[in-house]
Steps between C-alpha positions, in 0.01 A plus 500: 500500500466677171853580468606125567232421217701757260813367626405133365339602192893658437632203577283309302600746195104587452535846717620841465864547510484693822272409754241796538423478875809637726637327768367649861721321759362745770156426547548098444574261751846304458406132320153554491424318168781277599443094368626294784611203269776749363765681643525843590650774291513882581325738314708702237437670149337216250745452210266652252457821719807692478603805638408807294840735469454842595552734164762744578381829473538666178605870433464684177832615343509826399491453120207255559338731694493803231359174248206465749429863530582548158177267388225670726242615343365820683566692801292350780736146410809761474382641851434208720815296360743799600364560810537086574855535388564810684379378869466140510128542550292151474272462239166499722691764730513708182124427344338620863612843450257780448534827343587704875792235531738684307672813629650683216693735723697259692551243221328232726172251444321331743447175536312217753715223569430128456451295788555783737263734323712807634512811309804639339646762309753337236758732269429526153740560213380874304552291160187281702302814574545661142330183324232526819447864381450383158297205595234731724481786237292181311288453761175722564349588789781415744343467841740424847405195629455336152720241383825587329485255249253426246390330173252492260326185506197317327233372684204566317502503111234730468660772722823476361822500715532695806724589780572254804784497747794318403566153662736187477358383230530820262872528634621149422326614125770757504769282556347211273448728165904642624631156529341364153671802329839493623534089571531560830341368855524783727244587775432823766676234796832518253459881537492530863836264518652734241409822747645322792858397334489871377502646824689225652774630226484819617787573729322783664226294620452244817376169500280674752395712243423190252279336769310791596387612112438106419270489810674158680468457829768330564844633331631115455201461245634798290883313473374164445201579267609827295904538483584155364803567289460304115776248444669696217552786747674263736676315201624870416705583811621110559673539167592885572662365827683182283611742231721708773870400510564254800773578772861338464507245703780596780776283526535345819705616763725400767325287740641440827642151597605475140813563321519719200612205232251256569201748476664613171529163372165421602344816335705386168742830584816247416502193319597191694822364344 
């Protein structure tokens, strides 16, 4: 009933643009607000309620990439962002970790997946544990099963700022102050889709491989999600391929049940006077 009312206050032109209240076909019964005196119509999207496109995912060129890096401010930022770029790690998949979850030996950090809440033990790029060695030589009293990630935050003016664990909040800071600088709209999702078409690049690994660091379940999600190709790298090999010389075109040859002349004249071989 509510999303009828919404509908007709669009209509009317004294509503929102887009109706507010989705459409639930499942749990309603077929006609059941249906005015006998009119005919019936089926249900389909209202004409002010389009369909949202889905943003292709968006991967960091290299060059933009060293601009992004290039405008952090201190190692913790210089850490976390490398190891994102490094692994493919999501951003909340990241934040969970604690101070045992990294095994400096192996080059490997542990992390709990979402929705599945498994552990596992991701690769890390050594450029990602040097800035994490940098970052934790700032930090006192490191403890195991602390958080990984902290900040100094404000909660009480008299006390001054103090340390708290790092959250969504503080990381989307990151990226907002990074963004403002450089005139750019980047976020930590961009960062995982640049990991994946990195490895997916990579000659030497499967698409097995891909699936299994992103943590997908199923392997159709990592093709149709994370390896979109970008137009312009389509556009480039279309014209590559229209830029090669074409074939000749063979002449045609004898064909049986007809004589020599006529297929000549026909193919403009000899003129017809």
């Amino acid at each position: 009933m509510l999303r009828t009312f919404y509908e007709w206050a669009i209509i009317e032109g004294t509503g929102p643009l887009v109706n507010p209240v989705q459409l639930r076909n499942a749990s309603r019964r077929a006609h059941a607000h249906h005015n006998p005196l009119e005919s019936f119509r089926t249900d389909g999207r209202l004409r002010y309620n389009p369909p949202i496109p889905k943003r292709r995912p968006r991967v960091l060129p290299d060059p933009e990439w060293v601009r992004l890096f290039g405008a952090l401010t201190s190692n913790r930022d210089r850490a976390l962002l490398s190891m994102a770029v490094s692994n493919g790690a999501r951003a909340g998949e990241i934040l969970g970790m604690r101070m045992a979850d990294v095994d400096w030996g192996e080059q490997l950090v542990r992390v709990t997946r979402k929705g599945s809440r498994d552990e596992q033990w991701l690769p890390v790029s050594a450029e990602a544990l040097l800035w994490l060695r940098l970052y934790l030589s700032e930090i006192d009293d490191v403890q195991p099963n602390a958080p990984l990630w902290w900040t100094l935050r404000v909660r009480n003016r008299r006390a001054g700022a103090s340390r708290q664990p790092m959250n969504y909040e503080t990381l989307r800071g990151v990226f907002r102050r990074t963004n403002v600088a450089l005139g750019t709209n980047w976020s930590m999702h961009d960062l995982r889709h640049t990991a994946a078409r990195r490895m997916a690049d990579d000659s030497k690994l499967s698409l097995r491989d891909v699936q299994t660091i992103l943590g997908h379940r199923q392997i159709a999600t990592t093709v149709q999600v994370y390896l979109h190709e970008s137009d312009v790298q389509v556009a480039s090999r279309v014209l590559e391929h229209l830029s090669r010389p074409s074939p000749p075109h063979p002449l045609a040859g004898k064909s049986l049940g007809y004589r020599d002349h006529d297929m000549s004249v026909l193919f403009g071989g000899e003129d017809l006077c």
